[in-house]
Every structure is written in structure tokens, then in C-alpha cells.
N, C-alpha and C positions, 0 to 999 in steps of 0.2 A: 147611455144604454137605455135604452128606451123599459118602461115597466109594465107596456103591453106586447101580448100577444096574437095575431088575428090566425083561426085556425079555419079552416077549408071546411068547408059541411062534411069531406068523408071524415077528416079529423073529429070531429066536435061526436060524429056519429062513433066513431073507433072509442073514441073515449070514455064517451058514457056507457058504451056495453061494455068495457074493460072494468070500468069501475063500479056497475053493478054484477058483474061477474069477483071481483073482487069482494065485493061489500056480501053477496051469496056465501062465499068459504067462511068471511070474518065471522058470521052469523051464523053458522053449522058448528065453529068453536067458541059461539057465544061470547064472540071479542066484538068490540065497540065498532062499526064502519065507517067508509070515509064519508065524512058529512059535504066535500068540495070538491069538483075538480080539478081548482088547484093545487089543493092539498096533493092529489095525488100527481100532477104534473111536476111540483115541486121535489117530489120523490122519484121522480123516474130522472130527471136533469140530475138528481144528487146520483143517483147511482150509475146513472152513462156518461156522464162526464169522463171521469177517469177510462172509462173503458172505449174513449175514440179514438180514430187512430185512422192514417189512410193507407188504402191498398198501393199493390205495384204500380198497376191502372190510374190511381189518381182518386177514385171515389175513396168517399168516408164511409167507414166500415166503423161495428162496433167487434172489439176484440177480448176475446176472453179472459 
């Protein structure tokens, strides 16, 4: 399994305004922010994992 990831410029752009959008609310309740963006990749694969699944069609869907 390979330990890299190669991410598409919209990617790498989605993420970083995700995760200073994130690290803005952390900082309003004077909680600590994410110092990486892996930290925060690591965190989004931990919590969509369980929640894949594929539709009728055949795409992969995240499901609630």
C-alpha cells in the first residue's frame, strides 16, 4: 500500500481553504489548530471510511 498520496491542484487548493476554514472556528473557541494537512486528511479517511458504500448505479457514495 503505497504511503503517498499525489493530490490534483483543485485538491491540495480544497484543502487548504478547508483547513483554514477549520483552524478559523478552532481559534474562535480558542482550541489548538490543525498544524498539517495531513493531520487533517488522516481525519477525514478515519471518519469516511465506515461511511462508503456504493449506490444502485454503481458509484461510490458516502452514506449516512
Amino acid at each position: 500500500m503505497a504511503k503517498t498520496i499525489a493530490l490534483n491542484e483543485w485538491e491540495q487548493q480544497a484543502l487548504y481553504r478547508k483547513m483554514v476554514e477549520l483552524n478559523n472556528k478552532l481559534a474562535e473557541k480558542e482550541m489548538r489548530g490543525i498544524a498539517k494537512e495531513s493531520t487533517l486528511i488522516h481525519r477525514i479517511i478515519e471518519l469516511s471510511l465506515p461511511k462508503l458504500d456504493v449506490s444502485e448505479s454503481g458509484t461510490i457514495i458516502l452514506k449516512d
